[in-house]
C-alpha positions in Angstrom: 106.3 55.3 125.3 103.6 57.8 126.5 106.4 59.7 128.4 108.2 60.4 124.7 104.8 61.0 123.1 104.2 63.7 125.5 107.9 65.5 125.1 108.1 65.0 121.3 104.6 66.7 120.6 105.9 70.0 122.6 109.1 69.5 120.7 108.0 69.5 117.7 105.8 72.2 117.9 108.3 74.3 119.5 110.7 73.3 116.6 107.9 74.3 114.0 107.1 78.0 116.0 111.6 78.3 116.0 111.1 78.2 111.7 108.2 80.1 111.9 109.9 82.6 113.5 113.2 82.8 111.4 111.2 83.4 108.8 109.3 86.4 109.6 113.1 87.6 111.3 114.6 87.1 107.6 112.3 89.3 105.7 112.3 91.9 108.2 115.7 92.1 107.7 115.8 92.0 103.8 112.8 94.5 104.1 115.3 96.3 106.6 118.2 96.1 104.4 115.9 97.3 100.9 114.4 100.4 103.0 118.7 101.3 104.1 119.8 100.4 100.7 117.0 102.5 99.2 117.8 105.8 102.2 120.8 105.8 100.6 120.1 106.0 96.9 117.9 108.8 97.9 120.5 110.6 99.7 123.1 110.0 97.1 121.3 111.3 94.2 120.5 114.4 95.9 124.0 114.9 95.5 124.0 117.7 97.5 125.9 118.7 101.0 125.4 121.6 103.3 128.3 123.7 103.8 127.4 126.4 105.4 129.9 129.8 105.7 132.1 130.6 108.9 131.5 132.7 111.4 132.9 136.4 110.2 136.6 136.7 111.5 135.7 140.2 112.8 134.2 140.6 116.0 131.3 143.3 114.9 130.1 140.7 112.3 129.4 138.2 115.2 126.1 139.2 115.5 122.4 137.7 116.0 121.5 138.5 112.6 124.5 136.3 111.2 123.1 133.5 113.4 119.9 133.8 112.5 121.0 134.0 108.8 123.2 130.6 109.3 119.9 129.2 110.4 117.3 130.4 108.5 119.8 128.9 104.8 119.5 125.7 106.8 116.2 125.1 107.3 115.5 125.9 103.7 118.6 123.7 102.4 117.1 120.7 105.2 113.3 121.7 103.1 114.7 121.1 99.9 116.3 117.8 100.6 112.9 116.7 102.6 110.9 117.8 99.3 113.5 115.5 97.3 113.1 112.7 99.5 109.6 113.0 99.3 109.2 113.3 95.1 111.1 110.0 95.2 109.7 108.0 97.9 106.5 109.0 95.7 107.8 108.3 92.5 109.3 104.4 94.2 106.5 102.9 93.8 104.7 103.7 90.8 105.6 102.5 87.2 103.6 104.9 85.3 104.8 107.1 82.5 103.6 110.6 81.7 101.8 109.2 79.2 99.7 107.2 81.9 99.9 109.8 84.2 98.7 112.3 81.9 95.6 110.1 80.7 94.2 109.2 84.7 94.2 113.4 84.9 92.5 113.5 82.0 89.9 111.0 83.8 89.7 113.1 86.7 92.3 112.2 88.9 94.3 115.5 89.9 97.7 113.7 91.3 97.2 109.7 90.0 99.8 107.8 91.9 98.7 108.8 95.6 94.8 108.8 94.8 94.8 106.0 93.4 96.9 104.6 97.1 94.8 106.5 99.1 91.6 104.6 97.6 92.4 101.5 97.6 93.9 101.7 101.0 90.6 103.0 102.1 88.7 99.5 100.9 90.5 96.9 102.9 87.7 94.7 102.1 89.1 93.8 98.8 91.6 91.6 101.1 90.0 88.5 101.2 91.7 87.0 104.7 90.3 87.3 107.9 92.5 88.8 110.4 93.6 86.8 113.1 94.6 87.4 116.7 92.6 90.9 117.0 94.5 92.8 114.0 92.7 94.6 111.3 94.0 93.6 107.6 95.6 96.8 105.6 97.4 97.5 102.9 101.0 98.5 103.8 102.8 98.7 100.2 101.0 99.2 97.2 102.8 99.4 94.1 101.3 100.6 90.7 102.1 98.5 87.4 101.3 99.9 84.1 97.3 101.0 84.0 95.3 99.4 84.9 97.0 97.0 87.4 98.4 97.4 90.8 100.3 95.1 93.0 99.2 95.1 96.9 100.6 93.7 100.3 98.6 93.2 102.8 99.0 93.0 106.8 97.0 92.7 110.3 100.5 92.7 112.2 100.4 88.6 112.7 99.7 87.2 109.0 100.3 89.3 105.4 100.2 88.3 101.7 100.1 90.0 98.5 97.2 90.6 96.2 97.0 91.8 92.5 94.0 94.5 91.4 92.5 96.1 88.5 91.1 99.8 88.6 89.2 101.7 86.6 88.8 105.5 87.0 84.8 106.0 86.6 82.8 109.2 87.4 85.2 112.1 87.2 87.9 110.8 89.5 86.0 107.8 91.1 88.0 104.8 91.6 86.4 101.0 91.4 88.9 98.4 92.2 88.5 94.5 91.7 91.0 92.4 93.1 92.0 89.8 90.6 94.2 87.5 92.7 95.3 87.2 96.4 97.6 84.6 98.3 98.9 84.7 102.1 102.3 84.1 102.3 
């Protein structure tokens, strides 16, 4: 009886790490398949392709300058797309209006959506989990309802959850953040 005591416990526990572990593997791959499916709404939209001209048919217009024109209209045609991908990655996760937008810059805040990321991820103490295993808890998506609420996840690399806050835009452009509720997942 000892003997199936002592091969059922490591059993078990290996059985519970195997779940564990198709877990995490499932939402990296929906969180993998979102980010594709996402790439390629971006891309589409821009509706755009590069078709650059041939070379000149004649062999004095074969020169370096032609290269170096050929080149120089794609980098800027690669700069606009980067600059496109870039509004909308920006724009993704944000659902204020002009209307809200316009009222934060009235409070001081000269571009709201990424100020108000960039302070709350510089106050990971609002996350009220202790890292585990050596990681340091941050937030890795932060996505901004209607003013004043903002939906957070929140990492150390081993555990994450989700967390939802409340700012308010005090002081010209100084941001206080209360975090309203918080669960590990």
């Amino acid at each position: 009886m000892r003997e199936r005591t002592a091969f059922a416990i490591p059993l078990v526990l290996s059985l519970i790490a195997c779940a564990f572990l198709a877990i995490k593997w499932q939402r990296a791959e929906r969180r993998a398949d979102e980010t594709a499916r996402w790439t390629h709404f971006v891309m589409d939209s821009l509706g755009t392709t590069l078709t650059l001209p041939g070379p000149p048919l004649e062999p004095w217009g074969r020169d370096s300058v032609y290269w170096q024109w050929v080149a120089t209209t794609a980098q800027l045609q690669s700069r606009r797309w980067q600059l496109a991908v870039q509004h909308w990655a920006q724009a993704r996760g944000t659902f204020l209006d002009d209307v809200d937008t316009e009222e934060l810059k009235r409070k001081g805040l000269a571009n709201p959506a990424s100020q108000l990321r960039d302070t709350l991820a510089a106050h990971p103490e609002l996350i009220s989990y202790d890292a585990v295993l050596g990681g340091t808890m941050s937030f890795n998506e932060i996505l901004l309802l209607k003013p004043p609420f903002a939906f957070a996840e929140f990492d150390d690399g081993h555990i994450d959850g989700a967390m939802l806050l409340e700012y308010e835009v005090v002081d010209a452009g100084r941001v206080k953040w209360k975090r309203l509720w918080s669960r590990l997942n």
